[in-house]
N, C-alpha and C positions, 0 to 999 in steps of 0.2 A: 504493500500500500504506500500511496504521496505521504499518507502521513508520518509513517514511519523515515521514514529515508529524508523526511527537512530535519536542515542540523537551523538554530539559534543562536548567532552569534553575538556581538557586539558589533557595532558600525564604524567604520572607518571613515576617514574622508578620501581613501579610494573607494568607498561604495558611492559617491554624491552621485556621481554619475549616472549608476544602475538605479541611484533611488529614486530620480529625477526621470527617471525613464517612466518608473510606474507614474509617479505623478502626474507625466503628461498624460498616460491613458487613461488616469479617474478625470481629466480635465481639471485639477484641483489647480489652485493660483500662486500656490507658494514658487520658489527658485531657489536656484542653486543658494544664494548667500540663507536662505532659511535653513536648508539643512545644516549649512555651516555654522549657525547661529545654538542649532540644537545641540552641534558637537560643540562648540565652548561653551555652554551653559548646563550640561549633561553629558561629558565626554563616557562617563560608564552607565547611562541609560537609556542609548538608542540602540537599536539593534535591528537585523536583518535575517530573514529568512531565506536559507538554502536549499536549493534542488540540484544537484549535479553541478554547485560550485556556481550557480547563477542565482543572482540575489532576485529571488520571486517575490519578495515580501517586506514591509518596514512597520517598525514603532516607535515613538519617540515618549520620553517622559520626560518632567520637569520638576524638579524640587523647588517648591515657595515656603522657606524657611522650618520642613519639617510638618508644619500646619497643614497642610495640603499638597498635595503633586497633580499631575498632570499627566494622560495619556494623548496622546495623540498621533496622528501619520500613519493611521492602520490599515495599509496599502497593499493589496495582494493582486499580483498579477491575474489579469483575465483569463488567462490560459489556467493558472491551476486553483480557481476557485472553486469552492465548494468539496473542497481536502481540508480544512482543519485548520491550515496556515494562519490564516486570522484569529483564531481562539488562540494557540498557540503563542503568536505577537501580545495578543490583550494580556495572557494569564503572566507571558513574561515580564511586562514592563507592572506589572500590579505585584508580580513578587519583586521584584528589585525594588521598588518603593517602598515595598514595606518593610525588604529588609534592612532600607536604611534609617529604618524608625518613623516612615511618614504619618501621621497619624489618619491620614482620609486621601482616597484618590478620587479623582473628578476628571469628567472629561464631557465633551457636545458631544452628542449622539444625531445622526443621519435616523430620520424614518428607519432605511435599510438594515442599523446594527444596534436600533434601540432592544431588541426584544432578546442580542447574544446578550446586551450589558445586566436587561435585568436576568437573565440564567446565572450570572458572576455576581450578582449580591449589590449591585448596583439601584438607586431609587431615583427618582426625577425633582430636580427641585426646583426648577421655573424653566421658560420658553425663552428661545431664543429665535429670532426671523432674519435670515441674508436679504438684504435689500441694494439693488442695483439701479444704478444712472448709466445708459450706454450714451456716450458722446457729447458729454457734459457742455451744454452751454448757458450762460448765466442767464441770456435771453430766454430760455426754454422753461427755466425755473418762477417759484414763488418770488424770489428775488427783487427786492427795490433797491436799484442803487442811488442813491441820495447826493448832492454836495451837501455835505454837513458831516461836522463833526459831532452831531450829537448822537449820541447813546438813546432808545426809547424803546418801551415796554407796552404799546397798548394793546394788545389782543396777541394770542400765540399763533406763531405764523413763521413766514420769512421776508421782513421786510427792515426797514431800516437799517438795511448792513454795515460791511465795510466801510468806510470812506480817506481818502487821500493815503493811499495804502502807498509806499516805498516801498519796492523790490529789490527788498539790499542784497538779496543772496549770501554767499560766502564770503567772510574775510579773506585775506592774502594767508592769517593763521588756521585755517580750514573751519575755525568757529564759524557760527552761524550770527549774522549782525540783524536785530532787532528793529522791528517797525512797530508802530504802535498805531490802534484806533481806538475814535474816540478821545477820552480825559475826562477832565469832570465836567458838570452840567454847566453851560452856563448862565449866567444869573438871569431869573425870570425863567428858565427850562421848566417844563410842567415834571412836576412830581411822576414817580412811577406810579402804576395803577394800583390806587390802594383797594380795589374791591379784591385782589387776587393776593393771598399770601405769600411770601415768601418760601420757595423751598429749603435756602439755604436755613431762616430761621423759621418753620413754621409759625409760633406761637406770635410771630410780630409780623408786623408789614413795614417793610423798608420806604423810604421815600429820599429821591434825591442819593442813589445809592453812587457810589466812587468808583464807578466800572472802569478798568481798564484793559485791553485786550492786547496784549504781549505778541509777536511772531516776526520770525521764527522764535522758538525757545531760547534762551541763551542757557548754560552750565548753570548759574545762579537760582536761572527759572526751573532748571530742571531737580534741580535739590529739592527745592519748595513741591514742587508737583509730585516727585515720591514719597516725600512725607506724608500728603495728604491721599496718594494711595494706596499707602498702605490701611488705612482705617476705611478705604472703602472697600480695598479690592480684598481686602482681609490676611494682607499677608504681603512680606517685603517681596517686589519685582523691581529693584530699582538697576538689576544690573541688564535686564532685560529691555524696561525703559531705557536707557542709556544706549545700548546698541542699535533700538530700533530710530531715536534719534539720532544716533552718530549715521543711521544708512540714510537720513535725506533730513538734515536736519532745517532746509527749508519749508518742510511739511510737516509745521508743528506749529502749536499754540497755546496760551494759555490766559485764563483770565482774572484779574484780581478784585478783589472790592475791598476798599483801604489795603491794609497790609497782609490782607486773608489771602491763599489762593482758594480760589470756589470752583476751577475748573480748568481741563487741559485734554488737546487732543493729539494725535502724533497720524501721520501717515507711512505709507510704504510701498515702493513699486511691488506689484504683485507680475505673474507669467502674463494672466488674462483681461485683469484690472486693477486700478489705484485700491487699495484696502484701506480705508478710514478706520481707525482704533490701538488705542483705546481711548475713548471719546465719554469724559467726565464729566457733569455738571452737578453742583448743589445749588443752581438756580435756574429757572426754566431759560432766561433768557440770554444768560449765560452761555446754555447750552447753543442757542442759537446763534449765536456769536462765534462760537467758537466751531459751528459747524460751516457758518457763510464762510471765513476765513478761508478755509481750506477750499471751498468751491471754487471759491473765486482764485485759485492758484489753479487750477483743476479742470478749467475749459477744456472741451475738445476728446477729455476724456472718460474710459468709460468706468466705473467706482462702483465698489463693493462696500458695503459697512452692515455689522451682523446686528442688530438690535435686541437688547435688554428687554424684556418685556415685563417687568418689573419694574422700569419705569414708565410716567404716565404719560411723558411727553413724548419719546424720543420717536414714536409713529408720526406722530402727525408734523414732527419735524421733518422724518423723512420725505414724507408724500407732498408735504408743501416744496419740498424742492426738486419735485420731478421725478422720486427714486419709484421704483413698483415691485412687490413683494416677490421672493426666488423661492426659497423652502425654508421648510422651518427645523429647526435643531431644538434639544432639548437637554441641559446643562443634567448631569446625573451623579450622582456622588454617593460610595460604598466607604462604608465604616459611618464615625462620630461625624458630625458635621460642624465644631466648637468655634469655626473662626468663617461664617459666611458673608464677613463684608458688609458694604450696604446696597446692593445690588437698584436700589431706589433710585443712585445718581448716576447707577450706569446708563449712560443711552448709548455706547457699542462698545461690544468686548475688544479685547486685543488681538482676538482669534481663537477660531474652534481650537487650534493646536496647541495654543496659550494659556487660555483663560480671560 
């Protein structure tokens, strides 16, 4: 039998190649620098599935500080599915995590391999939805673009975006140099909508709040923005932030109210489309701020972002900018579940392969 005869090894970065291969045939978006990202972020938790010395098969896991891990990349060639090889991937990358002490593994589940995960002790904890813009143009969207430097919140929507945006691109020291919209109100500016509370404080309603919208990120911005998610996403990713900024760190943002960060989002070239996430907000309009940013660098092309559905906004943000629903995932997590985040201010993961 196939099944007997697949050896489980450990991955190399001579397999990128052959893993890349499978990937092209699920039509999945990641590229070679993903998998390379898997091997320094989990050099002893990716692995590969053999058949006569040909990598048929991949899994990738991730450790978030012990709290939780991560499966993902569970890729078996067309030719030899429905052999075992994907159970096989699942049950390996779930004992390597746990025998590193991880206390809960999670992972998105496809329709297709939600029903292997619950057989594996796996349970479902919220939905998630891929939503796509193909050939992004700001014209096509919800989008107002304004002259004005004012910041406003009157209905949830896509309007009053950007404005007098600089494309500074990269320094000469490969940092990323800072454009800003917005600043504060200026005098006489109508208050923000007090019928609608704040998400960041519910119990209060802000008026005349100090929004500023940072981009690219700068190193400074980017300290502040893992501090702040770690207490959402439930667990340190800052070295993972970091790399996904360092791959294009002009596709990033973040936004502040006074000295708070409330919110931040990061991009990334994907094989098939730009991938929006992980896209944070503790304020509705925040989020939409920080989501126009990135559009508006984004014309012409076609964008993926996986949406939270835990939160209550991040739909209708999509849709107002032209995105239309792809499939749905569903985030699943086996063992404790002691550090789940605040899944409230996500409005897009980082990636099914992430978190």
């Amino acid at each position: 039998m196939i099944f007997e005869m697949i050896t489980i090894r450990q991955m190399t970065r001579a397999d990128i190649a052959a893993a890349n291969r499978l990937r092209e045939l699920a039509g999945w978006n990641q590229t070679e620098r993903d998998w390379e990202r898997f091997l320094r972020l989990s050099p002893g938790g990716c692995f590969v599935a053999c058949l006569e010395g040909k990598v048929r098969g991949t899994a990738t896991t991730l450790n978030y500080e012990n709290r939780f891990g991560w499966v993902g990349m569970i890729l078996v060639d067309p030719e030899c599915r429905k052999q075992g090889i994907g159970t096989q991937l699942l049950e390996a990358g779930i004992d390597y995590l746990e025998r590193i002490g991880v206390e809960t593994v999670k992972l998105d589940a496809t329709p297709m391999g939600h029903s292997l995960y619950l057989q594996h002790g796996f349970v479902d904890e919220y939905g998630i939805e891929r939503w796509e813009r193909a050939r992004l143009r700001i014209a096509d969207c919800g989008l107002r673009i304004e002259d004005s430097s004012r910041m406003r919140n009157d209905e949830w929507g896509m309007r009053n975006v950007e404005r007098h945006i600089r494309h500074d691109g990269i320094s000469d020291n490969g940092l990323a140099e800072p454009f800003q919209v917005g600043g504060e109100p200026e005098p006489g500016f109508p208050a923000r909508n007090s019928g609608s509370p704040s998400i960041h404080n519910p119990q209060s309603t802000i008026r005349n709040p100090q929004f500023k919208l940072s981009s690219p990120i700068t190193q400074e911005d980017l300290e502040r923005a893992c501090t702040l998610d770690r207490s959402i996403f439930g667990a340190d990713r800052s070295e993972l932030l970091f790399l996904t900024w360092r791959q294009d760190p002009s596709r990033s943002a973040v936004v502040y109210s006074g000295d708070d960060t409330i919110g931040y989002i990061f991009g990334r070239e994907g094989a098939r489309a730009y991938y929006l996430g992980p896209w944070v907000a503790q304020d509705n309009f925040a989020a939409e701020q920080l989501l126009s940013a990135l559009l508006l660098r984004l014309q012409g092309q076609t964008v993926y972002v996986d949406i939270c559905l835990e939160n209550p906004h991040a739909k209708a943000l999509v849709k107002a900018a032209g995105f239309t629903a792809q499939r749905p995932l569903t985030r699943m997590y086996r063992g404790w579940n002691h550090h789940p985040g605040q899944p409230k201010y996500v409005c897009g993961i980082a990636g099914p392969e992430l978190g």
